[in-house]
C-alpha positions as a Markdown table, in Angstrom:
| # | Residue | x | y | z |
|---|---|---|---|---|
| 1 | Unk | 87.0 | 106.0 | 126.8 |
| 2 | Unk | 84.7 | 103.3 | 126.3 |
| 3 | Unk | 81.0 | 104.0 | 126.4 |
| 4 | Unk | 78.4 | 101.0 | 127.4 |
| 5 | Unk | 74.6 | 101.8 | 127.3 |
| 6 | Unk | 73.0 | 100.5 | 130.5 |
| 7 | Unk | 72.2 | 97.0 | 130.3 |
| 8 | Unk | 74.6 | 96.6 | 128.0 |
| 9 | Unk | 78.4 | 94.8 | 127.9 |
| 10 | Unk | 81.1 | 95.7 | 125.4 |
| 11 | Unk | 83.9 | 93.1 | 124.5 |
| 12 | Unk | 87.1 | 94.8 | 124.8 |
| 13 | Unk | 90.4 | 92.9 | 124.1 |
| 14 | Unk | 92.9 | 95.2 | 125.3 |
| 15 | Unk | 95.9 | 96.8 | 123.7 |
| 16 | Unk | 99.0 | 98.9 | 126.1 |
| 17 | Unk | 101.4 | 100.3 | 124.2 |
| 18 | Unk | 99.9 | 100.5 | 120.6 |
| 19 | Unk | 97.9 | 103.2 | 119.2 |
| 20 | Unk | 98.5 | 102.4 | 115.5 |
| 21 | Unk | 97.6 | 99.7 | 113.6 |
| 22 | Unk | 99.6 | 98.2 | 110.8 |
| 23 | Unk | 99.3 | 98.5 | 106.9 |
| 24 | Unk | 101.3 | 96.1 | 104.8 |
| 25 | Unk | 100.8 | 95.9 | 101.0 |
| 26 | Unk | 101.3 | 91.6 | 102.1 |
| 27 | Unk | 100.3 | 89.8 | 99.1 |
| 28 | Unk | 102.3 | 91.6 | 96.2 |
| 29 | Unk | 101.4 | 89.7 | 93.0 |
| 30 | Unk | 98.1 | 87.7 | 94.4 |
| 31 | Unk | 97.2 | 86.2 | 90.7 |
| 32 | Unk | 93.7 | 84.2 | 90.9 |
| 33 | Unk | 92.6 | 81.4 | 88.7 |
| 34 | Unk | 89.0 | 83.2 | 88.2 |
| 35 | Unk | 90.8 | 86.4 | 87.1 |
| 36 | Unk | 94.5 | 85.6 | 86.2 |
| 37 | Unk | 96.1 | 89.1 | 85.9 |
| 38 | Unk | 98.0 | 89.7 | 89.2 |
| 39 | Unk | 97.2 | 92.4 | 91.4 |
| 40 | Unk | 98.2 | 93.5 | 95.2 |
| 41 | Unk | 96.5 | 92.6 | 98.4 |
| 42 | Unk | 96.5 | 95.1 | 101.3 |
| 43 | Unk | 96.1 | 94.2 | 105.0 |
| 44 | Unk | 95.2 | 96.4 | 107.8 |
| 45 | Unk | 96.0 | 95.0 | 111.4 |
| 46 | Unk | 94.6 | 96.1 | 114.6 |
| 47 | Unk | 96.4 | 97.8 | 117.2 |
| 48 | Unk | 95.2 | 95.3 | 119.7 |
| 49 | Unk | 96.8 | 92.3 | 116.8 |
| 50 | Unk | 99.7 | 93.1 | 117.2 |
| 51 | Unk | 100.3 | 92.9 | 121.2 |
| 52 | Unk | 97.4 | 90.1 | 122.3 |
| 53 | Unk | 98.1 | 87.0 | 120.1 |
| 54 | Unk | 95.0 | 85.9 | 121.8 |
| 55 | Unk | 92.8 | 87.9 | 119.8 |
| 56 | Unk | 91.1 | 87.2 | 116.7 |
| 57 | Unk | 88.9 | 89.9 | 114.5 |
| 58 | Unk | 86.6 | 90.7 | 112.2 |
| 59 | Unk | 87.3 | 91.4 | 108.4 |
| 60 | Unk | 86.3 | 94.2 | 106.2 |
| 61 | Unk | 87.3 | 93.0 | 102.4 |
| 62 | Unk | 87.6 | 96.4 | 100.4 |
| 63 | Unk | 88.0 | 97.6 | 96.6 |
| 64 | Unk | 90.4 | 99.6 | 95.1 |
| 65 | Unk | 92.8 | 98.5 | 97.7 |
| 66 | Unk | 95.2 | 101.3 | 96.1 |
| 67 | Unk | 93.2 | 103.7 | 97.5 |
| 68 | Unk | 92.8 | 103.0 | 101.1 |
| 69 | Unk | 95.9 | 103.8 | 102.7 |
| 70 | Unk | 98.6 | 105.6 | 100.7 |
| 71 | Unk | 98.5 | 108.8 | 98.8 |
| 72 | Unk | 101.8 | 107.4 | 96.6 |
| 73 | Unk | 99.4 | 104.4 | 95.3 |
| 74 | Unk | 96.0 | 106.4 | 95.9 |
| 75 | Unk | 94.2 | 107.8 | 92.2 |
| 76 | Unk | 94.9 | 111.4 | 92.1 |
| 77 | Unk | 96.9 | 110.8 | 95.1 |
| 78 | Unk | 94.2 | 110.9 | 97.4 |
| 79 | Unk | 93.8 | 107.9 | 99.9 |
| 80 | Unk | 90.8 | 107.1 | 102.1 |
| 81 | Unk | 92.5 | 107.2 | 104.9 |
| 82 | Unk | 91.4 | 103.9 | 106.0 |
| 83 | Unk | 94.2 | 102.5 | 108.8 |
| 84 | Unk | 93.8 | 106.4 | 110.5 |
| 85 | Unk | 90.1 | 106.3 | 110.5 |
| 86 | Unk | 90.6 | 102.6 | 112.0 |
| 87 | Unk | 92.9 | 103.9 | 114.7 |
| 88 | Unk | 90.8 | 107.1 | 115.6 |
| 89 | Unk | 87.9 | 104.6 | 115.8 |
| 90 | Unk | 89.6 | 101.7 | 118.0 |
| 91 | Unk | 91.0 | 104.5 | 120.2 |
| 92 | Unk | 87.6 | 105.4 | 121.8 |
| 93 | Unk | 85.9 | 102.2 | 121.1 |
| 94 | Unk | 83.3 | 104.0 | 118.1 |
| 95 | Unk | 84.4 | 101.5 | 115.5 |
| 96 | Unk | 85.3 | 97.6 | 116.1 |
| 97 | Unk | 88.9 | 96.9 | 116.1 |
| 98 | Unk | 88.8 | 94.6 | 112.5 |
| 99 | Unk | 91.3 | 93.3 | 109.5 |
| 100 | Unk | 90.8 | 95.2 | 106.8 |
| 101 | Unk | 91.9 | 93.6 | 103.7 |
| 102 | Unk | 92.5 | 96.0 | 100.6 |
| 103 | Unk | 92.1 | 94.4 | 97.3 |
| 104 | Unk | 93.8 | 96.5 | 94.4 |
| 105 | Unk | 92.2 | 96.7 | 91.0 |
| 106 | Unk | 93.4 | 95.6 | 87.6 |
| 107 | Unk | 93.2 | 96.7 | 84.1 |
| 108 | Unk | 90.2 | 94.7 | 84.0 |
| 109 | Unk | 88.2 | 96.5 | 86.7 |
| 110 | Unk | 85.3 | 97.6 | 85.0 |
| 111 | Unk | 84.8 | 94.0 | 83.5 |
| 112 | Unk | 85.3 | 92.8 | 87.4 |
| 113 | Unk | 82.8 | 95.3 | 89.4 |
| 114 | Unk | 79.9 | 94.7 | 87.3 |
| 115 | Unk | 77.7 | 92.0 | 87.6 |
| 116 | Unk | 76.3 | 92.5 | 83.5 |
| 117 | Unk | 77.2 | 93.7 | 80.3 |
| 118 | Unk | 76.5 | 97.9 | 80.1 |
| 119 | Unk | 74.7 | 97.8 | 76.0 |
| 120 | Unk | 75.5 | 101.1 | 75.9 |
| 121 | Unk | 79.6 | 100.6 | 77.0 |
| 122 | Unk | 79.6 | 97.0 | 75.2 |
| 123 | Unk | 81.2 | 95.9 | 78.8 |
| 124 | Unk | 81.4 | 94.6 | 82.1 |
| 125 | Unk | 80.0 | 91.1 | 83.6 |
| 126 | Unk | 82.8 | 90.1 | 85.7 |
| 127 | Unk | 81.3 | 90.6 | 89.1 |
| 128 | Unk | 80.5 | 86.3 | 89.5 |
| 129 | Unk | 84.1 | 85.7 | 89.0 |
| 130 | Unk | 85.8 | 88.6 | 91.3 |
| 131 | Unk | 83.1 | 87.5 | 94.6 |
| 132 | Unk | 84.4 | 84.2 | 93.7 |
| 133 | Unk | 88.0 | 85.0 | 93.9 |
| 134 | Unk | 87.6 | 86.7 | 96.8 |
| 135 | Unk | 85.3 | 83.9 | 98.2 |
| 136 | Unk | 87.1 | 80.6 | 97.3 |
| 137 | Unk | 90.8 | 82.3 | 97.0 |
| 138 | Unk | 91.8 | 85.4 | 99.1 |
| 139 | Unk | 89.7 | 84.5 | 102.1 |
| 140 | Unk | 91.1 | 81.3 | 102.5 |
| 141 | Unk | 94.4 | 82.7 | 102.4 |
| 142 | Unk | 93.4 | 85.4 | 105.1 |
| 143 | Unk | 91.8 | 83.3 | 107.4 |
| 144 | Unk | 94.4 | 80.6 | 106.7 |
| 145 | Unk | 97.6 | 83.7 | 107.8 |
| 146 | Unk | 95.7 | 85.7 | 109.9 |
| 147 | Unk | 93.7 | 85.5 | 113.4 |
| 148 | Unk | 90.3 | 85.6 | 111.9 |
| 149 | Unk | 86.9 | 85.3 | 113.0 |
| 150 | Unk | 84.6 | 83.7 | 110.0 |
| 151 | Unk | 81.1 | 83.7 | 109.0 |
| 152 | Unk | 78.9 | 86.3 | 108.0 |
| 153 | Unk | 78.0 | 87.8 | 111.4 |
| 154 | Unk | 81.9 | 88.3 | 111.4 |
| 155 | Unk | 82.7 | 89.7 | 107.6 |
| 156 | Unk | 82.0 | 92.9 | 105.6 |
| 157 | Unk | 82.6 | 93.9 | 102.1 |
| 158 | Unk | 83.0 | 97.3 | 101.3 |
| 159 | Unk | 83.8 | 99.6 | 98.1 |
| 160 | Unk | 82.9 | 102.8 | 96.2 |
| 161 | Unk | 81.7 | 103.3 | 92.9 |
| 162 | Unk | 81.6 | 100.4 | 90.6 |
| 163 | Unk | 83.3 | 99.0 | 93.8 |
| 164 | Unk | 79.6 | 100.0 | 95.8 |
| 165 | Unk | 78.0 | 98.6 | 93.0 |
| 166 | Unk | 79.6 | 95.2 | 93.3 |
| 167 | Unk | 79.3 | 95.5 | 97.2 |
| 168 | Unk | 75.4 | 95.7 | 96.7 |
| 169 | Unk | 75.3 | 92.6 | 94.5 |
| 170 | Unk | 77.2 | 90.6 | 96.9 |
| 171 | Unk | 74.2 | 91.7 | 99.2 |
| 172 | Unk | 71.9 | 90.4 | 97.4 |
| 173 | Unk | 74.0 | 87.3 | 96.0 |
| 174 | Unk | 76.2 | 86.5 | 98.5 |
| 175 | Unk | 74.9 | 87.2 | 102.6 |
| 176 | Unk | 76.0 | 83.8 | 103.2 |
| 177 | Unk | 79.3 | 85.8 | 103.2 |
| 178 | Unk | 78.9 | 89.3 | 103.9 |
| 179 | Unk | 76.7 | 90.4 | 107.3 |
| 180 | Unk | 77.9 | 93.9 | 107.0 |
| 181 | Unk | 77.7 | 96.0 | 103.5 |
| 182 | Unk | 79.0 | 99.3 | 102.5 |
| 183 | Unk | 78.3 | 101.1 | 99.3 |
| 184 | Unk | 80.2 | 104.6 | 98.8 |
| 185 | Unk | 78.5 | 106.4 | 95.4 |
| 186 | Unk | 77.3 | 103.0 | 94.0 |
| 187 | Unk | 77.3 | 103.3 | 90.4 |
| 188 | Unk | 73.4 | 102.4 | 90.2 |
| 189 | Unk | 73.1 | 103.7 | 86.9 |
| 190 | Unk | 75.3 | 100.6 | 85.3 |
| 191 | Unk | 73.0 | 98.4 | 82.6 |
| 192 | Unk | 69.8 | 100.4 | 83.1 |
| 193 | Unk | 69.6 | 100.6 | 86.7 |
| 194 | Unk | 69.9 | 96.6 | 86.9 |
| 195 | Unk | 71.1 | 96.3 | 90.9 |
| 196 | Unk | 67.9 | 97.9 | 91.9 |
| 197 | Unk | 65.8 | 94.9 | 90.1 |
| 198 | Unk | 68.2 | 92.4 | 92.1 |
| 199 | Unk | 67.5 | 94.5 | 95.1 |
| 200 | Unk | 63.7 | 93.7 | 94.6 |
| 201 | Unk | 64.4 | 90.1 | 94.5 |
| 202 | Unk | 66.8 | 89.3 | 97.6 |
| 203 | Unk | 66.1 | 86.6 | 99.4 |
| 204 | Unk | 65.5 | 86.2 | 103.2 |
| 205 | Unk | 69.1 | 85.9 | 103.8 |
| 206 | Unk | 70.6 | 89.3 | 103.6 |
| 207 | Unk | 73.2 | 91.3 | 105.3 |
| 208 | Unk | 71.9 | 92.4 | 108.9 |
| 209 | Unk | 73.4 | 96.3 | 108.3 |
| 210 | Unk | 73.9 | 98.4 | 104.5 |
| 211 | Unk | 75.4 | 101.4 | 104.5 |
| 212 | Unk | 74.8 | 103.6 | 101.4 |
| 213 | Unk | 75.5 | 107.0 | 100.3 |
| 214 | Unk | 76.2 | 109.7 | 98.0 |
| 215 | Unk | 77.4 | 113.5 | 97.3 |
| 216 | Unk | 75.1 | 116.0 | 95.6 |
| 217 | Unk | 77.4 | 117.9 | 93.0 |
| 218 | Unk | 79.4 | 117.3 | 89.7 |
| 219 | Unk | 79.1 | 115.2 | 87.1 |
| 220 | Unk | 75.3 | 113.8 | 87.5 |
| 221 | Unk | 75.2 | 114.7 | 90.9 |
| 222 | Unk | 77.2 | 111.9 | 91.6 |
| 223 | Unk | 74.5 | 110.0 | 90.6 |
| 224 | Unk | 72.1 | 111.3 | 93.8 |
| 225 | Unk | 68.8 | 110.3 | 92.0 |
| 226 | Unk | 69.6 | 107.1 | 91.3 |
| 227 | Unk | 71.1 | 106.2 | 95.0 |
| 228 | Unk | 67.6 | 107.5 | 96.3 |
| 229 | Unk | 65.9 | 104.9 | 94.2 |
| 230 | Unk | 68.6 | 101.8 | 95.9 |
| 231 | Unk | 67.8 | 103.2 | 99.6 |
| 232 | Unk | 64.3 | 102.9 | 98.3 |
| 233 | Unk | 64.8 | 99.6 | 97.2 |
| 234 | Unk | 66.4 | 98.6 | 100.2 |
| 235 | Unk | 63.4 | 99.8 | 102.6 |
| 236 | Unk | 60.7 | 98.3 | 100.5 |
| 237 | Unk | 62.9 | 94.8 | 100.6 |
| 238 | Unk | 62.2 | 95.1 | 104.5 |
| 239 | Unk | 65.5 | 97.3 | 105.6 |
| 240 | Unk | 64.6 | 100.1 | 108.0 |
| 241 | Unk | 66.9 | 103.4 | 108.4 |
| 242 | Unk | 68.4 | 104.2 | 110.7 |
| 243 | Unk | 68.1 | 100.7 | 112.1 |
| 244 | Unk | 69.5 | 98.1 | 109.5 |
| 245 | Unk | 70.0 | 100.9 | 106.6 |
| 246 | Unk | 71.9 | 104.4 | 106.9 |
| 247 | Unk | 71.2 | 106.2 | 103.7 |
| 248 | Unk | 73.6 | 109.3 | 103.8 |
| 249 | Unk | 74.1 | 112.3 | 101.1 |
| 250 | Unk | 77.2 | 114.7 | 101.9 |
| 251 | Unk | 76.4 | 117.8 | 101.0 |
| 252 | Unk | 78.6 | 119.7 | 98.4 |
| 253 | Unk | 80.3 | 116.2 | 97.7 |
| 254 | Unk | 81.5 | 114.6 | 94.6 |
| 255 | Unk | 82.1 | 111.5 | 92.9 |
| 256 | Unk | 86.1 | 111.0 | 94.0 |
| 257 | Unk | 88.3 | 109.9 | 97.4 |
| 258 | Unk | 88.4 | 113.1 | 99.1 |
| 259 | Unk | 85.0 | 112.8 | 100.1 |
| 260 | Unk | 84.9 | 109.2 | 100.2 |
| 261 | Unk | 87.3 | 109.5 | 103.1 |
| 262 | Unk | 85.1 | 112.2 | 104.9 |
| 263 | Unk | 82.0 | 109.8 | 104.9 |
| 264 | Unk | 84.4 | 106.9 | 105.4 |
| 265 | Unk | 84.2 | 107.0 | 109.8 |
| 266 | Unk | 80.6 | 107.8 | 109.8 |
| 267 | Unk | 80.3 | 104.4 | 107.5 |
| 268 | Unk | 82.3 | 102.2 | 109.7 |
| 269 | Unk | 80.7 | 103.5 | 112.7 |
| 270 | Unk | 77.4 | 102.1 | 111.3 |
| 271 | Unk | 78.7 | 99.1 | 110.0 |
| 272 | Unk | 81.6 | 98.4 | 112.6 |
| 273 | Unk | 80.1 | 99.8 | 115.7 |
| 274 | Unk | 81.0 | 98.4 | 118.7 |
| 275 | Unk | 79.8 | 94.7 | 119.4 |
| 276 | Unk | 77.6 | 94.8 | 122.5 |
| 277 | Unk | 75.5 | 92.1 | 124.7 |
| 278 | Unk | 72.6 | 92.7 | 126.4 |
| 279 | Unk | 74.0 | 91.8 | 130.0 |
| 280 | Unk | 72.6 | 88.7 | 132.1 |
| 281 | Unk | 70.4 | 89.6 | 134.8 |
| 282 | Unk | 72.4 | 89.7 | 138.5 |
């Protein structure tokens, strides 16, 4: 069921018996020393993981980690769907068999996912401190358990919300990191539409793919207008759609998991696509 574009070559590390992957919730009461409170990490293994020890992966770090893979721990009860949108993906070869690592939020989230203080909420400005966490303590401790593969060209962040909003800051702040960005409903309206004036000042590094998106009904929209102006940000910062960028709005699609989940394989397909070479010449 894989599909290679003449000229091309697709790395496949194969997988016999195993369709599923494997969620744990594997770090239970991670507590950081940026952000003490503790919270749970998630992790997502490949199918292929589990039977060739050989193998190492990409990794996909993700926000609200609650919400990615159980309804009983999901808000409202609704999950993303995340480790059955992996498997569907992996089983044809549309999305990269990767790590996906789930990191839950805290009471503190809106201080964590922002990158400045909201005048009008009197709040937020925690966003230097979670990257950092997740930079200097829970990748560490992933690459130092699991059968990684580092460096940007081999690491995503991903999130939704305040979570896209603190995705698109770690584009602009942190590509060193991240190659591969996704940002479901980015809440660009937070302190004055600040992300899009850190958009216009990214430097040469930057993620090689963004992924951005947003419904078109309820409350404001879910914020449509303002997600136009961040795709427009990203083009005139040198992105190109349909190329590096995919700008997407779901029609008849609100601000909450159910259709976070529905744009979720389109997403990964984008920014997890299968890996391919340009073949050497016979």
């Amino acid at each position: 069921n894989y599909v290679a574009k003449p000229g091309t070559t697709i790395d496949v590390a194969p997988h016999f018996t195993r369709v599923a992957g494997e969620v744990t919730r594997r770090w239970p009461d991670f507590v950081s020393t940026q952000l003490p409170r503790a919270r749970g990490i998630w992790v997502y293994l490949p199918p292929t993981y589990l039977e060739n020890t050989a193998a190492r992966f990409d990794v996909l770090y993700m926000h609200d980690g609650a919400n990615l893979f159980s309804p009983a721990t999901a808000y409202g009860g609704v999950e993303w769907q995340v480790d059955e949108t992996m498997n569907a993906g992996a089983s044809t070869g549309a999305i990269r068999e990767t790590i996906v690592v789930g990191i839950e939020s805290t009471s503190e989230r809106i201080y964590e996912l922002t990158p400045s203080v909201d005048p009008g909420r009197n709040a937020g400005g925690g966003a230097n401190e979670y990257l950092a966490m997740v930079r200097t303590e829970i990748m560490p401790k992933v690459n130092g358990e699991l059968r990684t593969l580092t460096g940007p060209e081999h690491t995503g962040v991903m999130g939704s919300s305040l979570g896209g909003l603190v995705s698109v800051y770690a584009a602009v702040h942190q590509a060193d990191v991240f190659g591969v960005v996704g940002a479901m409903s980015p809440s660009t309206w937070w302190d004055g539409r600040m992300i899009l004036g850190e958009v216009a000042a990214m430097p040469a590094q930057r993620p090689r793919r963004i992924y951005v998106d947003s419904g078109d009904s309820g409350v404001e929209q879910d914020d449509r207008a303002n997600t136009a102006l961040l795709d427009q940000a990203l083009v005139t910062a040198g992105y190109v759609e349909g190329e590096s960028l995919k700008y997407v709005v779901q029609s008849g699609a609100e601000h909450n998991e159910r259709y976070w989940a529905e744009r979720l394989p389109g997403a990964l397909r984008f920014l997890l696509g299968a890996r391919e070479h340009t073949a050497a010449a016979p």
